[in-house]
N, CA, C, O and CB atoms as a CASP TS submission, in Angstrom:
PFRMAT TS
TARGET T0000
AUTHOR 0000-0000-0000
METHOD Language model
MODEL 1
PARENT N/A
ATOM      1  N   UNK     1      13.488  -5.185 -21.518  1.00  0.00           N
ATOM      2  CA  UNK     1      12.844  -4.957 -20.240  1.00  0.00           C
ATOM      3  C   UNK     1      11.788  -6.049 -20.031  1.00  0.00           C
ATOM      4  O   UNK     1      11.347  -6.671 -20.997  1.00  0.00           O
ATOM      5  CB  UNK     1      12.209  -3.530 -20.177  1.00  0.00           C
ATOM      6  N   UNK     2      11.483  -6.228 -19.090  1.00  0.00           N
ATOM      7  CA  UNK     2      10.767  -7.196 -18.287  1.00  0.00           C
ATOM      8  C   UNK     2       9.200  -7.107 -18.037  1.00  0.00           C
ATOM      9  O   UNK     2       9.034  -6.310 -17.113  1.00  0.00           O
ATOM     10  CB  UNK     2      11.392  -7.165 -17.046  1.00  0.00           C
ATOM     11  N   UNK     3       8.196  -7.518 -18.410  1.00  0.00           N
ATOM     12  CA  UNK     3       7.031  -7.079 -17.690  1.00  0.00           C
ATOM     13  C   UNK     3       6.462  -8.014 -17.055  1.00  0.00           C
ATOM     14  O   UNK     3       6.786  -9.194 -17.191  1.00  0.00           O
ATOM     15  CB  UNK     3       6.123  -6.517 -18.404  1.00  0.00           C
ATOM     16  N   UNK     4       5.491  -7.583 -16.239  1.00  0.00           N
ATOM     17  CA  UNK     4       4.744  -8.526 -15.512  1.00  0.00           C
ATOM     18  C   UNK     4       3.695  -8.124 -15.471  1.00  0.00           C
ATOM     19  O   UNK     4       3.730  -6.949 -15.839  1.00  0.00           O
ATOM     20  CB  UNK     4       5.078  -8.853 -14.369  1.00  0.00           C
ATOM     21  N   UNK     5       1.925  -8.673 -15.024  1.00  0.00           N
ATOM     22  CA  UNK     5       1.114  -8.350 -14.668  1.00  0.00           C
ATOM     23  C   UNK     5       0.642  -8.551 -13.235  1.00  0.00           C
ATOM     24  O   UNK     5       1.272  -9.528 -12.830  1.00  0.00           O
ATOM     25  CB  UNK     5       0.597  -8.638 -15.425  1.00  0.00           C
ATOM     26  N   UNK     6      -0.171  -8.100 -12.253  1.00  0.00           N
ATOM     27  CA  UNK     6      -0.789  -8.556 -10.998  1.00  0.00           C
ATOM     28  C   UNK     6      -1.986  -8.336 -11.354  1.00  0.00           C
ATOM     29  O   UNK     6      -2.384  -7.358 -11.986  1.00  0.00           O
ATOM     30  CB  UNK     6      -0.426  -7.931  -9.695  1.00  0.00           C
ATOM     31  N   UNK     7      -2.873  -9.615 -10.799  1.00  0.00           N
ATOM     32  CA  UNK     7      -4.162  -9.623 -11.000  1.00  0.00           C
ATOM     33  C   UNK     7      -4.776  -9.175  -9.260  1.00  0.00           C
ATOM     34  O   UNK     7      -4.199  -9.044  -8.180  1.00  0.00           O
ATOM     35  CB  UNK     7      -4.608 -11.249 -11.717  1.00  0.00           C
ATOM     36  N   UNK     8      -6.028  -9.062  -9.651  1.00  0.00           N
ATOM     37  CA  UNK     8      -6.544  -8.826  -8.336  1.00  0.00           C
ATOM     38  C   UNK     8      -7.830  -8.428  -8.427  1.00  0.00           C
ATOM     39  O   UNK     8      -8.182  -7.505  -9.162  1.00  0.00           O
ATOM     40  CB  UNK     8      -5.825  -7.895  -7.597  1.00  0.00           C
ATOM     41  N   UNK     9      -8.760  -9.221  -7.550  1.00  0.00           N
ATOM     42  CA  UNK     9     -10.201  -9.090  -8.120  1.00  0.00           C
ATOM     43  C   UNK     9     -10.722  -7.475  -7.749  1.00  0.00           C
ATOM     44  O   UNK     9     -10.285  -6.758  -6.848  1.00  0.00           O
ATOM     45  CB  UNK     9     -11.302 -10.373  -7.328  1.00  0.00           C
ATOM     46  N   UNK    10     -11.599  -7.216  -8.564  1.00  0.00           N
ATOM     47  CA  UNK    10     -12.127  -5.885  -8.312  1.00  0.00           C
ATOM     48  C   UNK    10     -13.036  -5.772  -7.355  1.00  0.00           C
ATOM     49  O   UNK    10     -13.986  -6.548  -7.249  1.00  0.00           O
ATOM     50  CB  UNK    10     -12.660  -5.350  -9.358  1.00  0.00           C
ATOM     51  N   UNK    11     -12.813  -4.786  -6.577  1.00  0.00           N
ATOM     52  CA  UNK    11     -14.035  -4.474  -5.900  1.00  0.00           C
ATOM     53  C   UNK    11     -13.722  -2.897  -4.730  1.00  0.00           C
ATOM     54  O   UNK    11     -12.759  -2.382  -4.161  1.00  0.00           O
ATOM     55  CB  UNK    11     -14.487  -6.106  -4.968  1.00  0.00           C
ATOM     56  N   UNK    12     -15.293  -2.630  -4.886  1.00  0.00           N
ATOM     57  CA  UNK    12     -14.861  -0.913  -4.247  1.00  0.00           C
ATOM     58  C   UNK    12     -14.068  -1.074  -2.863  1.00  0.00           C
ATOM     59  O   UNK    12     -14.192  -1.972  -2.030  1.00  0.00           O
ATOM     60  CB  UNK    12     -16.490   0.202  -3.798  1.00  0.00           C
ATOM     61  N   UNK    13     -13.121   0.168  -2.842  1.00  0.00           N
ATOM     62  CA  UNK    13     -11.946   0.185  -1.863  1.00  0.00           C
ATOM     63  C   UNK    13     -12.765   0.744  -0.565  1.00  0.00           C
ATOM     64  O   UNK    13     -12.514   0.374   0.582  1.00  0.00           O
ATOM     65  CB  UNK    13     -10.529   1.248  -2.400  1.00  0.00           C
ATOM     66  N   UNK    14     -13.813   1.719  -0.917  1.00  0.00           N
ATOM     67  CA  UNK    14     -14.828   2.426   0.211  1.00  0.00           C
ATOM     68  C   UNK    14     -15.183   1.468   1.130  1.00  0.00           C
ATOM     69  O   UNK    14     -14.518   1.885   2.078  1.00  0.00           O
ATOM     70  CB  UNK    14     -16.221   3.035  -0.357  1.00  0.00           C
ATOM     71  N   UNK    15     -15.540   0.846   1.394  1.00  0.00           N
ATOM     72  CA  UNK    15     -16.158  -0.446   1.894  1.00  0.00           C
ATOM     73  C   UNK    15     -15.321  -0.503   3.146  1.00  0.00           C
ATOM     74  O   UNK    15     -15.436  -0.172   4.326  1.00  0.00           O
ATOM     75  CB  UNK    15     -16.034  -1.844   0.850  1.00  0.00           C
ATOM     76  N   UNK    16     -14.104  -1.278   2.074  1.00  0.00           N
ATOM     77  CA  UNK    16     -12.946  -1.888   3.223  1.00  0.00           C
ATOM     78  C   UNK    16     -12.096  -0.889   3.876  1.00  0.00           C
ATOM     79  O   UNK    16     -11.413  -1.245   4.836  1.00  0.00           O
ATOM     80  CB  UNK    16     -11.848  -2.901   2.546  1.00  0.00           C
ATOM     81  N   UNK    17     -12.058   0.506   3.397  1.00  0.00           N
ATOM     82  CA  UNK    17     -11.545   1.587   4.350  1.00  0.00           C
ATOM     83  C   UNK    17     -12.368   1.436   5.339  1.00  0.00           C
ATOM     84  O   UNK    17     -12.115   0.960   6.445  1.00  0.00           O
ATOM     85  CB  UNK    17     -11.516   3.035   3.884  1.00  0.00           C
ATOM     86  N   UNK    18     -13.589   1.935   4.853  1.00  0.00           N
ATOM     87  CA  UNK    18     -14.643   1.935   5.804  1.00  0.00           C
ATOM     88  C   UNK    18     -14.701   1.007   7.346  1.00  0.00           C
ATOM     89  O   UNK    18     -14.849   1.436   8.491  1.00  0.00           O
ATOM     90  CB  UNK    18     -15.724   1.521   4.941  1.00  0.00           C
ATOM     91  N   UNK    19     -14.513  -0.474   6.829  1.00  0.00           N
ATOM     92  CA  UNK    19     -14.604  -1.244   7.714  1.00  0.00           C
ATOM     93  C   UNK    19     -13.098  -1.108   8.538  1.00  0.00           C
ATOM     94  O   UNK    19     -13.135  -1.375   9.739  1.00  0.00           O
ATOM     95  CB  UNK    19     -15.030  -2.576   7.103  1.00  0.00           C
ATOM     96  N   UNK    20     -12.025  -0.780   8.058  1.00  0.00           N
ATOM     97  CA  UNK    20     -10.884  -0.977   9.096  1.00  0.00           C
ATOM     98  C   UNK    20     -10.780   0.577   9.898  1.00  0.00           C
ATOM     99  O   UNK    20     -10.045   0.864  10.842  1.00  0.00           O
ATOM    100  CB  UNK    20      -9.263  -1.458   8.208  1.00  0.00           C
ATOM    101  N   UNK    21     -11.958   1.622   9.049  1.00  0.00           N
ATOM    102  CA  UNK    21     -11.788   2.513  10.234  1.00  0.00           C
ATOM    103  C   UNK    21     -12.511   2.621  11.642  1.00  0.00           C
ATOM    104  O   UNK    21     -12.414   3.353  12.627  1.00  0.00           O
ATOM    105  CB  UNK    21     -11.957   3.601   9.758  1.00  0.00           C
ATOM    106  N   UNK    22     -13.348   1.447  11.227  1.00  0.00           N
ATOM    107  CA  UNK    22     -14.706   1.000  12.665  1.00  0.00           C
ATOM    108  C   UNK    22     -13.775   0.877  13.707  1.00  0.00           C
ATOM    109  O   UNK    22     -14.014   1.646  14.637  1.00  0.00           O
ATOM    110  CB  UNK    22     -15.813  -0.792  12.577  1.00  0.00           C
ATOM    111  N   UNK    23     -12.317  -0.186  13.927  1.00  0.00           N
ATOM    112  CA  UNK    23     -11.735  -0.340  14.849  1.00  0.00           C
ATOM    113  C   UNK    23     -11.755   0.930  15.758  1.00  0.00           C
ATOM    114  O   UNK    23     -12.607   1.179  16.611  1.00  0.00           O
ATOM    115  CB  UNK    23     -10.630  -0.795  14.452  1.00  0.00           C
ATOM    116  N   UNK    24     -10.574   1.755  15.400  1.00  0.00           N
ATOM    117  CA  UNK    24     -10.206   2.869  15.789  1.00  0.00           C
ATOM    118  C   UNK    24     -11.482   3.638  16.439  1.00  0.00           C
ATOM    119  O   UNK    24     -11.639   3.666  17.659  1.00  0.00           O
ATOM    120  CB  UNK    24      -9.555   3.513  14.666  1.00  0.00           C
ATOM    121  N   UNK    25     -12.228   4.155  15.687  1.00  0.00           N
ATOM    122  CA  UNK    25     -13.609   4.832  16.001  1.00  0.00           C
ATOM    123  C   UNK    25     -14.592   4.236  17.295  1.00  0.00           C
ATOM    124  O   UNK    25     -15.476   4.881  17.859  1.00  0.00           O
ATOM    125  CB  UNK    25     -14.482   4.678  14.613  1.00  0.00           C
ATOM    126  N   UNK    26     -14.250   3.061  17.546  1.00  0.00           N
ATOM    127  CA  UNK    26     -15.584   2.355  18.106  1.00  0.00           C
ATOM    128  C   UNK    26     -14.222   2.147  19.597  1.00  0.00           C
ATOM    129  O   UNK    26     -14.494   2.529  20.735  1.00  0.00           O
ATOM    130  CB  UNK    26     -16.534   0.462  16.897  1.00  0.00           C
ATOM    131  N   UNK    27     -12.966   1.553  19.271  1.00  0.00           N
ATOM    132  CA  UNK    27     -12.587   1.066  20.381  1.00  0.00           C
ATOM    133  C   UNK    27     -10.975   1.610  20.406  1.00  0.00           C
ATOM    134  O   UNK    27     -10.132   0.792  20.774  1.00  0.00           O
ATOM    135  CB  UNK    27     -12.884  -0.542  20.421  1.00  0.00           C
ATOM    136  N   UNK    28     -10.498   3.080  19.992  1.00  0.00           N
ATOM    137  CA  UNK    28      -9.682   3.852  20.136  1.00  0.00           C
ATOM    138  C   UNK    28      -8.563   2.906  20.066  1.00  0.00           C
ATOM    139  O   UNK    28      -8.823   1.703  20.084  1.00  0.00           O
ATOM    140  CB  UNK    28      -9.872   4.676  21.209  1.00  0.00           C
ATOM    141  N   UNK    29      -6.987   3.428  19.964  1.00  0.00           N
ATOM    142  CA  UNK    29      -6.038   3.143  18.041  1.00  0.00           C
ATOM    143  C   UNK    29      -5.486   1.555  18.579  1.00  0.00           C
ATOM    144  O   UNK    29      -4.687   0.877  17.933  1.00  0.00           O
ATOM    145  CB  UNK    29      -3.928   4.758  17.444  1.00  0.00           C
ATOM    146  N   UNK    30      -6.075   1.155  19.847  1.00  0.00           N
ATOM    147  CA  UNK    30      -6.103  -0.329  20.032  1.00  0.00           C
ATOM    148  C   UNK    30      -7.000  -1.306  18.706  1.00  0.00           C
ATOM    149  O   UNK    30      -6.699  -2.397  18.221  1.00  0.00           O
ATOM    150  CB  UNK    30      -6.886  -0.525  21.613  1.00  0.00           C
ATOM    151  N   UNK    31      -8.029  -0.503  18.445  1.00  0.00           N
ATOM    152  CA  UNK    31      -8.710  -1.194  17.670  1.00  0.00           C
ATOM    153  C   UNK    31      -8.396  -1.344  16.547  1.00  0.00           C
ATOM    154  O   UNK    31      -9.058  -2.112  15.850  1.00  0.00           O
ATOM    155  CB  UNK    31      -9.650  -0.919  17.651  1.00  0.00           C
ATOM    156  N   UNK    32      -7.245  -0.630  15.998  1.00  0.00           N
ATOM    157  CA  UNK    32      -6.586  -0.489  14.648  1.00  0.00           C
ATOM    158  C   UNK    32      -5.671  -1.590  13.821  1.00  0.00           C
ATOM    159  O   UNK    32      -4.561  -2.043  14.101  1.00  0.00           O
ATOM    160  CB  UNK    32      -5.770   0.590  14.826  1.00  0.00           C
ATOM    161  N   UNK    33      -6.319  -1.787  12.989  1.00  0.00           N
ATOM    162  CA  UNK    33      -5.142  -3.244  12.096  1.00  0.00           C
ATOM    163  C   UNK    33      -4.940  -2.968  10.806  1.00  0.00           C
ATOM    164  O   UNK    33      -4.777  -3.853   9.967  1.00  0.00           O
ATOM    165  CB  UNK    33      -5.822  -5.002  11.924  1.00  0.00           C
ATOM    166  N   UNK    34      -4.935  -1.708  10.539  1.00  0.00           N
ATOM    167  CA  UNK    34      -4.031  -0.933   9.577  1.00  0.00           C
ATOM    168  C   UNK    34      -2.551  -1.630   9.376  1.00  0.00           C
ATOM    169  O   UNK    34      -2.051  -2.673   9.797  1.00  0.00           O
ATOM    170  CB  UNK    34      -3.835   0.608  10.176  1.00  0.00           C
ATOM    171  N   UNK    35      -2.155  -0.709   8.649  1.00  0.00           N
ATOM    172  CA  UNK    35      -0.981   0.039   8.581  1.00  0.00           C
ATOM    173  C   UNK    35      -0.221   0.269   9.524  1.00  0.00           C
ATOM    174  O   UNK    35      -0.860   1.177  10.054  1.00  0.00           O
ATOM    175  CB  UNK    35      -1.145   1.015   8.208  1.00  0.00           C
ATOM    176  N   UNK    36       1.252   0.053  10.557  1.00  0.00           N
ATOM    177  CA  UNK    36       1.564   1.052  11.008  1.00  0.00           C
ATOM    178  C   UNK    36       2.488   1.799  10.473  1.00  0.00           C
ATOM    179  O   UNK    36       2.670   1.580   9.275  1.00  0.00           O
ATOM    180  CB  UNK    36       1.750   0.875  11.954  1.00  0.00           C
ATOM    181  N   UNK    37       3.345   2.876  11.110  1.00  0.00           N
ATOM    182  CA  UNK    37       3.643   3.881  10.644  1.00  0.00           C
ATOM    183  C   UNK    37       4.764   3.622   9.610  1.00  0.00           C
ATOM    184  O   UNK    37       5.045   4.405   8.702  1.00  0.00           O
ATOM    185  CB  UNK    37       3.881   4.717  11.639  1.00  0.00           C
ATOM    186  N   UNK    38       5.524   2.146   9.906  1.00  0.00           N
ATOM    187  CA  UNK    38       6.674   2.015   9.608  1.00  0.00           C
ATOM    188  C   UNK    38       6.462   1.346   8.120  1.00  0.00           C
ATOM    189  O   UNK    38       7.065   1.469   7.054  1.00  0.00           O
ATOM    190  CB  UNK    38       7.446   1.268  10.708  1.00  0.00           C
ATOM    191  N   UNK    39       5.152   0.468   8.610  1.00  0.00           N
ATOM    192  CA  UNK    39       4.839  -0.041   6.966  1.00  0.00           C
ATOM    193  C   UNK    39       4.183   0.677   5.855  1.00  0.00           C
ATOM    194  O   UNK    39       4.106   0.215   4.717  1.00  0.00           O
ATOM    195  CB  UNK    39       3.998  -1.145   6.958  1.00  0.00           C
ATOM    196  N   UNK    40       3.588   2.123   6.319  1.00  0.00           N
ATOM    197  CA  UNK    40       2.711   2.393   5.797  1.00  0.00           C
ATOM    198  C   UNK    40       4.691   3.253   4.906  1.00  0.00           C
ATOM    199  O   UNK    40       4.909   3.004   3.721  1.00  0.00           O
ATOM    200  CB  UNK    40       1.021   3.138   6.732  1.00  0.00           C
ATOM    201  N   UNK    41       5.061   3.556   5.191  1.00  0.00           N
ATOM    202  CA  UNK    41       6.478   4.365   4.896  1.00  0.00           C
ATOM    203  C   UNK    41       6.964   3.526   4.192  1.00  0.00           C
ATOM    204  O   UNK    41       7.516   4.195   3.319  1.00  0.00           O
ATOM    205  CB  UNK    41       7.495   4.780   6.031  1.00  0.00           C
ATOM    206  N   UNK    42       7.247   1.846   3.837  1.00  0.00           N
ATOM    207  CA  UNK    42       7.827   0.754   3.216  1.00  0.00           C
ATOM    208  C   UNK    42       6.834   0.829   2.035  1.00  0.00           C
ATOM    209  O   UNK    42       7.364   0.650   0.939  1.00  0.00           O
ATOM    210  CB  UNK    42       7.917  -0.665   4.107  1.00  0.00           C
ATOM    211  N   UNK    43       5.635   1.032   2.031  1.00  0.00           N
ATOM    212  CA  UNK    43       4.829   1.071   0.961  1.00  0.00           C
ATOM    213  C   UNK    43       4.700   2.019   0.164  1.00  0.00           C
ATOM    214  O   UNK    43       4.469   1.749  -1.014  1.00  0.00           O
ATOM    215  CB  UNK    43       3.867   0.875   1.227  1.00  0.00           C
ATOM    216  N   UNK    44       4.824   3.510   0.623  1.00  0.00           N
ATOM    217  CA  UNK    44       4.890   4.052  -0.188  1.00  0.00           C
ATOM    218  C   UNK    44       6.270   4.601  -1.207  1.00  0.00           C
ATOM    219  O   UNK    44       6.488   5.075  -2.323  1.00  0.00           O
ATOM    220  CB  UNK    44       4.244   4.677   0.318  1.00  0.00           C
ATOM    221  N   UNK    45       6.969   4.177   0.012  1.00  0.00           N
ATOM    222  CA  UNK    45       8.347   3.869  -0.830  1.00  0.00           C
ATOM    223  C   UNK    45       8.744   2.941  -2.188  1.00  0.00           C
ATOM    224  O   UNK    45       9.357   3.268  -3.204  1.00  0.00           O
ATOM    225  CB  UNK    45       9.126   3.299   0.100  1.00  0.00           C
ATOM    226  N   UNK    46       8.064   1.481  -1.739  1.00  0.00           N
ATOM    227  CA  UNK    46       7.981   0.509  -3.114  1.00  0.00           C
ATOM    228  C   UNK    46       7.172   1.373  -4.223  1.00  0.00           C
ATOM    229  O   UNK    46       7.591   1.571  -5.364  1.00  0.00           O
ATOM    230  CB  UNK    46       7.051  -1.104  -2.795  1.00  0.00           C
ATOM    231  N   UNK    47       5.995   1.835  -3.726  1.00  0.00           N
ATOM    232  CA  UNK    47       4.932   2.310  -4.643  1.00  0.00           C
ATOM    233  C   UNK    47       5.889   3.506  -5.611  1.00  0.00           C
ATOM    234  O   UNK    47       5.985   3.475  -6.837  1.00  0.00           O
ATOM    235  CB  UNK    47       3.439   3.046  -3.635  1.00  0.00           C
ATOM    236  N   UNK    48       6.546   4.537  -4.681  1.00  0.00           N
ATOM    237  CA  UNK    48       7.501   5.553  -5.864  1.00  0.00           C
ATOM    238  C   UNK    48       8.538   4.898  -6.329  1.00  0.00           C
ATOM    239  O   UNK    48       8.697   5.173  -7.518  1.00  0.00           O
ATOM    240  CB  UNK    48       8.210   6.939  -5.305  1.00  0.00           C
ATOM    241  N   UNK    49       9.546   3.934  -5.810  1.00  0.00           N
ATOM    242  CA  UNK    49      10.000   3.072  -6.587  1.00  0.00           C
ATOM    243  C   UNK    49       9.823   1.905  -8.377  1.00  0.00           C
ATOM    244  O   UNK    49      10.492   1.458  -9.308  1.00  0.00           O
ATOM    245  CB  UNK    49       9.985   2.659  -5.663  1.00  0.00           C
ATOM    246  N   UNK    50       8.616   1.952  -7.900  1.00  0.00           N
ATOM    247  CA  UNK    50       7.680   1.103  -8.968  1.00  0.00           C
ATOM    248  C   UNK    50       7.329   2.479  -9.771  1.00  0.00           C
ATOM    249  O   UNK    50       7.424   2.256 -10.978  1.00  0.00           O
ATOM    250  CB  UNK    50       6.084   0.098  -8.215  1.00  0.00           C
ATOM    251  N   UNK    51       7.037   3.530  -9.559  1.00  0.00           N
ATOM    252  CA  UNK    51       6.530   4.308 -10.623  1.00  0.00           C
ATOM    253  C   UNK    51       8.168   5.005 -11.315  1.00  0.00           C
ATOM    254  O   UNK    51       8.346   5.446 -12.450  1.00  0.00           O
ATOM    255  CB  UNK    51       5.238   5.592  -9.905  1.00  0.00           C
ATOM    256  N   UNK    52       9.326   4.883 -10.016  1.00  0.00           N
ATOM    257  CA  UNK    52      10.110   6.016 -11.035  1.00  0.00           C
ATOM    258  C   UNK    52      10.908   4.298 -12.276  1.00  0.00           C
ATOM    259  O   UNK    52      11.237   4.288 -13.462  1.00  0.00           O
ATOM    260  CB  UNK    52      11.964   7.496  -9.630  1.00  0.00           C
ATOM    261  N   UNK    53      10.918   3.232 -11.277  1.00  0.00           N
ATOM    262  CA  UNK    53      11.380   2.466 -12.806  1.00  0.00           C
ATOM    263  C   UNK    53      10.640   2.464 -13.739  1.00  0.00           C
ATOM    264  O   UNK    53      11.047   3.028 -14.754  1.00  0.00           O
ATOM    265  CB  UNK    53      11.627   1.123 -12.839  1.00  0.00           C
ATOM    266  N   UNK    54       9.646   2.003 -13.751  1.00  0.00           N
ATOM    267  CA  UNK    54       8.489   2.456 -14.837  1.00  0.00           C
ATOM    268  C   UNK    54       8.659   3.347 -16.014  1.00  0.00           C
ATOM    269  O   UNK    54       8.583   3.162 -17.229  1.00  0.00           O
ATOM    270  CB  UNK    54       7.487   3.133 -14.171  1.00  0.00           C
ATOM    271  N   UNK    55       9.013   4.772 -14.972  1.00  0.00           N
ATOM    272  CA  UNK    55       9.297   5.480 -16.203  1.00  0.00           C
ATOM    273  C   UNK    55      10.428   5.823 -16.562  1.00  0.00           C
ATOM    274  O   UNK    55      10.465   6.929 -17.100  1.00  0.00           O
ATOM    275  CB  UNK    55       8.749   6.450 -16.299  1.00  0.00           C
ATOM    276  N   UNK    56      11.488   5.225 -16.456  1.00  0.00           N
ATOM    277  CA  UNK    56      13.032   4.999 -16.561  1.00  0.00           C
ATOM    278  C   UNK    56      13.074   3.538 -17.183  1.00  0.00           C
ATOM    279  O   UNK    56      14.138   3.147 -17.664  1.00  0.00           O
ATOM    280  CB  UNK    56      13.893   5.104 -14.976  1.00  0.00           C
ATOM    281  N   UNK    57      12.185   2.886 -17.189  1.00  0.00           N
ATOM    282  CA  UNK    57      12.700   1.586 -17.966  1.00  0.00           C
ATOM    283  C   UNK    57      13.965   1.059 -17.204  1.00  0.00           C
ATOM    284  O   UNK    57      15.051   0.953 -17.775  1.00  0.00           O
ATOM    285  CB  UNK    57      13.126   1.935 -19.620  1.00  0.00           C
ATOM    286  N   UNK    58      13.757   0.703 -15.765  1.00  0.00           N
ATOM    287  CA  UNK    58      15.189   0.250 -15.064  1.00  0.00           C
ATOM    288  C   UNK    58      14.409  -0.249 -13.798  1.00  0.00           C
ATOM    289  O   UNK    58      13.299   0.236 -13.582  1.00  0.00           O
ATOM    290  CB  UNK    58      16.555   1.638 -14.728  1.00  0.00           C
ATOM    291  N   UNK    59      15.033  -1.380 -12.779  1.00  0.00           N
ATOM    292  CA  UNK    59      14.657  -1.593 -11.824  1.00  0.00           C
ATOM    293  C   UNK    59      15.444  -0.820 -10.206  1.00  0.00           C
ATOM    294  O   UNK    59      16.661  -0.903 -10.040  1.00  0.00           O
ATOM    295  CB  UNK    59      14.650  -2.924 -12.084  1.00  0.00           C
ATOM    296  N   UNK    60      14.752  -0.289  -9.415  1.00  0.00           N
ATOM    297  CA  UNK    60      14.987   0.814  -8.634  1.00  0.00           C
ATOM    298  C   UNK    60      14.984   0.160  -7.418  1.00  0.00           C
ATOM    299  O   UNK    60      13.977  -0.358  -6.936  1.00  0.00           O
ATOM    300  CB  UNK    60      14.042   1.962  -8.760  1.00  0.00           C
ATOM    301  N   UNK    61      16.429   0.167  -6.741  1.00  0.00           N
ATOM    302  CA  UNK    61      16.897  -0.622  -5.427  1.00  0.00           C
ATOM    303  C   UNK    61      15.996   0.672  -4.541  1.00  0.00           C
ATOM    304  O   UNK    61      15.804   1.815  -4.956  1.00  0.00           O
ATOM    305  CB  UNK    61      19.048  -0.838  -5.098  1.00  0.00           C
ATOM    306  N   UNK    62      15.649   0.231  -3.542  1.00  0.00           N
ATOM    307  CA  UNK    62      14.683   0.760  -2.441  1.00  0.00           C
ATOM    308  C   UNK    62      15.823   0.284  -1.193  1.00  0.00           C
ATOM    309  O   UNK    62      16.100  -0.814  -0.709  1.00  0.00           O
ATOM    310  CB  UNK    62      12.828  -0.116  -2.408  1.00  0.00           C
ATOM    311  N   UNK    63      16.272   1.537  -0.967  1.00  0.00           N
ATOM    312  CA  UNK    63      17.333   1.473   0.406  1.00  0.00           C
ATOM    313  C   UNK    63      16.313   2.392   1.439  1.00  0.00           C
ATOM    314  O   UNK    63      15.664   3.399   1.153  1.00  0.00           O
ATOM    315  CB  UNK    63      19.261   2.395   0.098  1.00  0.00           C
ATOM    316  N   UNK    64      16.423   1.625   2.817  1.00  0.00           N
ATOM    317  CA  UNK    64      16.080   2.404   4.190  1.00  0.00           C
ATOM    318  C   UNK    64      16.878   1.917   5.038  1.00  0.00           C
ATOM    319  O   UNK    64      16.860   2.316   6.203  1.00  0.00           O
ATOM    320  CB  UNK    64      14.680   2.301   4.775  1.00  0.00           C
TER
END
């Protein structure tokens, strides 16, 4: 099996929620540069993908 690492500098996630929920709040879901619905669904898809190979020791085709 294969591993890899991703680096990525640390720093609190509060913050930057914080700041991308100002859009929305201040200038209604125009102001929003999230996620939308379709990506936020592609991500969490990779994300259970990545955990069930993980623990299967196998790489996991992600069909939509």
């Amino acid at each position: 099996m294969r591993s890899f690492a991703i680096e990525a500098k640390a720093c609190a996630g509060f913050p930057a929620e914080a700041e991308s929920f100002h859009g929305p709040v201040r200038f209604g879901w125009d102001g929003w540069m999230g996620a939308t619905r379709a990506e936020s669904i592609d991500m969490a898809m990779t994300l259970d993908a990545i955990a069930a190979g993980s623990r299967q020791g196998i790489s996991i085709k992600i069909e939509r």
